[in-house]
N, C-alpha and C positions, 0 to 999 in steps of 0.2 A: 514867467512861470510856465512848466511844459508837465504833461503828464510821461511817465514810458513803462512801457509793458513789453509783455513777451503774448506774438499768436502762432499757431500753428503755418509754416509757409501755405500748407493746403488753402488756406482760407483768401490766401493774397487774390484770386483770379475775384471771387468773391465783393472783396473789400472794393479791389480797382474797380467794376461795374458796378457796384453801388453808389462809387465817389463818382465816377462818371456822372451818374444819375441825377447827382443832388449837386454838380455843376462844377465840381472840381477841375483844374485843371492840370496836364502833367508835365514834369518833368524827371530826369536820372542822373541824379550824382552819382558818382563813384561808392560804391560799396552798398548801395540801396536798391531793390526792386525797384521802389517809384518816390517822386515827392509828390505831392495831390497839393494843390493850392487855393483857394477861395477866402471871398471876403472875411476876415474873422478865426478863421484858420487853417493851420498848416499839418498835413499827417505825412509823415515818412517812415517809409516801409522799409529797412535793412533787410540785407541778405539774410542776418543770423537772426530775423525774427524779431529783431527790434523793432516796435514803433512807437516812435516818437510826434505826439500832439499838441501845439500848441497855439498859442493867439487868443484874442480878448474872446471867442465866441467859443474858443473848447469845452468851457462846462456842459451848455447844454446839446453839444456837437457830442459831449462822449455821456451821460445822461440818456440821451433821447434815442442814440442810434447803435454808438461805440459799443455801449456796455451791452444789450438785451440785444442784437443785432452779431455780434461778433464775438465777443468777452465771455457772454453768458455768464458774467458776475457784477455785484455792483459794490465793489471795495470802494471805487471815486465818490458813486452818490449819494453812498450809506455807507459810511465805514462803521459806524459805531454798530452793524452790524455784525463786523466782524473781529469786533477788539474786545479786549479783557476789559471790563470796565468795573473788575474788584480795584478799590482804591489800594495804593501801592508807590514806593518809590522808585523812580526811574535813574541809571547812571552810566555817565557814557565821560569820555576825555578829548581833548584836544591838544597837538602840539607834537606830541612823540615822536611824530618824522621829520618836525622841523628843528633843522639847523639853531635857526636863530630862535630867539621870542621861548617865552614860558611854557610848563605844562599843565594844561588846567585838567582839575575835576571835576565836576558838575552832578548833584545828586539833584533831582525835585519830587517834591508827592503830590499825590492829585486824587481823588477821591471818584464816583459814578461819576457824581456831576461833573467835576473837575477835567475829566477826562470826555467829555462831550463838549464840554465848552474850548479846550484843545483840539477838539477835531473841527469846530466850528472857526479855529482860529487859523485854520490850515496848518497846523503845528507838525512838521515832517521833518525827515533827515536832514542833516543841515548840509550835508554833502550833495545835496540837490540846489543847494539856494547859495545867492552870493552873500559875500560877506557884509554889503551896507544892509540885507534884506536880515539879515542874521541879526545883526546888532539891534535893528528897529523891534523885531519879535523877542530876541532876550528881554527888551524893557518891559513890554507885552506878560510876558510869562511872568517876570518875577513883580509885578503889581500884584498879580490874580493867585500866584502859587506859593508856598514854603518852599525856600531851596534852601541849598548849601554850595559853595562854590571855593574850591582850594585851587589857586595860583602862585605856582614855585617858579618863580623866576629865577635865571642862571644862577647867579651864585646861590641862593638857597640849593637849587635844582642840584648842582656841582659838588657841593656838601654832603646831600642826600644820598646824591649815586657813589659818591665815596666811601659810605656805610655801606649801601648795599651789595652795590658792586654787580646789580644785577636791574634791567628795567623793568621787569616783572613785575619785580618783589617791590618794587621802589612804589609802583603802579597798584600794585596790593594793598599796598599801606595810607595811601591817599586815599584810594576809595572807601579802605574802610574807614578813616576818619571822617571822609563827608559821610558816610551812609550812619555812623554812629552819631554823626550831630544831629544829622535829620531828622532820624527816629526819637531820639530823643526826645526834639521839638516839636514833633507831628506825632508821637503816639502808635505811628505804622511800624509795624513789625512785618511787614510783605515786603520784599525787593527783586528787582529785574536788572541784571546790568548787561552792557553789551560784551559778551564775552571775549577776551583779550587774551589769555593766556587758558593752562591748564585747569581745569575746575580747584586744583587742591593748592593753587595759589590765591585765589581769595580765601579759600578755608583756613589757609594756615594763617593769611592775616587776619582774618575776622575774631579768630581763637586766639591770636598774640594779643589782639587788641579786649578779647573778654567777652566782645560781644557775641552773645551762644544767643539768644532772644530772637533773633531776626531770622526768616526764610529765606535766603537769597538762591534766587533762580540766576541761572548764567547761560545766554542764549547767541550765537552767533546772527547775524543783522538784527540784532536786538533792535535798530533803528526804529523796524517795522512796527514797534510800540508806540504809542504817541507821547509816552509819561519819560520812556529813555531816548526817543527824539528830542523834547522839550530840553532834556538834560544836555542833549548834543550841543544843542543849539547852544543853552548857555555857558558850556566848557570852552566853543567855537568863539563866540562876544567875547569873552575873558582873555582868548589868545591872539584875536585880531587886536584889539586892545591895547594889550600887555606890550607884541611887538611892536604896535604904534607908538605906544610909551616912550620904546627904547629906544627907536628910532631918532626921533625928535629928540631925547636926549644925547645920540652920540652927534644927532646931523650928517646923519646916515640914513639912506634908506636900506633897511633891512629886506630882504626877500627872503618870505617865505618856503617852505621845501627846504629838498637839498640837492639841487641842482649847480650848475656852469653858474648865473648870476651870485649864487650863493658864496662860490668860494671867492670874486669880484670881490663884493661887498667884505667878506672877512680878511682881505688883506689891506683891506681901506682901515677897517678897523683897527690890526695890525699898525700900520704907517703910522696912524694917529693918536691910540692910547697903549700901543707897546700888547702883553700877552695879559697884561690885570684886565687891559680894555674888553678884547674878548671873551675873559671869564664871565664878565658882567652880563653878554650877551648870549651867549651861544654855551647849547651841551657839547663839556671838553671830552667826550666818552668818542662821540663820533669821530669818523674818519678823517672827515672833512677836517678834525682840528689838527689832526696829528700831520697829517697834508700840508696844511698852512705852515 
């Protein structure tokens, strides 16, 4: 686990003599002011102001000195100071840029409490965390929370972009399905999602689909919530998942993205089960198919 923030470069003369102080010691990668090291942990200082903190002692390394010392804020030791904590549904997706493996939706609600005991759970972006750490905290979440979880695997997926003919809309339509189950089930008529497209692309779905009842907010690094992190996470579990599914059924490993190993693996696919083989796995919209 690592915390990262943004300081002002002024403060680095600062920061370095204090880490001195308290026994650090230095080193300089490439692209960084400094790395500072001691038992417990590690702060590296980037040129662009990045630092990055991490190792088993970071809590009360950033707690005790980081935060009221440098930060002047304490988002790390108190968040639930600084979060919405009107109960609310959270909605976020996974998959959309990958090649291969599904497209998940992910709605969850979470309530005050709800949402303190998510921030007690360290429940954050899931694009911060890896993917075995991601799966463990999905189970996590959906003990304690109501969610809703839509996973369109390729040929559904393939079907779907066929109607639509557009990823937006296709994206519009999922969401509001889980957001319409949710609410349902949960009673919440508040919503946050991480916004993806133009605002009057959920509208229009929300209105296809009937649902006029619900508030939805549409916020870019909507992450920064913990109720549409929660959501991240479990769209994320759904699609790691889903391509391990597929994997193991073709006897293939699939690679995620859509990178050089990606177009590897879909010719393998190719050799093996002909162009049905690939529908089964991968969105045929991308480039990558029309390539293969």
């Amino acid at each position: 686990m690592s915390f990262t923030t943004k300081i002002n470069i002024s403060l680095a003369e600062k920061l370095k003599e204090d880490l001195t102080n308290q026994g650090f010691t230095f080193t300089k990668p490439p692209y960084t002011l400094f790395s500072a090291k001691k038992k417990g942990v590690t702060c590296i200082l980037y040129e662009s102001g990045s630092l990055v903190v991490q190792g088993k002692e970071m809590d009360s390394f950033i707690e005790f000195y980081l935060e009221p010392e440098i930060l002047k804020t304490f988002h790390f030791s108190h968040p639930e100071t600084h979060v919405d904590l009107t109960a609310h549904i959270g909605m976020d997706e996974a998959g959309k840029g990958d090649f291969f493996g599904p497209l998940c939706i992910a709605a969850v609600y979470a309530d005050e409490a709800g949402i303190k005991k998510m921030l007690e759970m360290k429940v954050r972006d899931s694009k911060k965390m890896t993917d075995d750490g991601i799966v463990k905290l999905a189970k996590m979440i959906k003990g304690s929370f109501q969610y809703t979880v839509i996973r369109l695997f390729p040929l559904k997926y393939n079907e779907l972009y066929g109607k639509f003919k557009n990823l937006n809309r296709l994206l519009g339509w999922a969401h509001a399905s889980a957001l319409g189950d949710l609410s349902a089930k949960s009673g919440c008529k508040e919503a946050l999602i991480d916004q993806f497209a133009d605002k009057h692309v959920m509208e229009n779905a929300l209105a296809q689909k009937k649902i006029l009842d619900v508030n939805l907010a549409q916020k870019t690094k909507g992450e920064e919530d913990p109720v549409v992190a929660a959501a991240s996470i479990l769209a994320r579990a759904a699609f790691v998942e889903g391509i391990d599914s597929l994997s193991e059924e073709m006897g293939i490993e699939l690679p995620k993205g859509a990178n050089s190993k990606v177009k590897i693996a879909g010719q393998k696919v190719l050799a093996k089960f002909g162009k049905e083989g690939l529908i089964k796995v991968a969105k045929m919209h991308f480039k990558t198919a029309s390539e293969l």
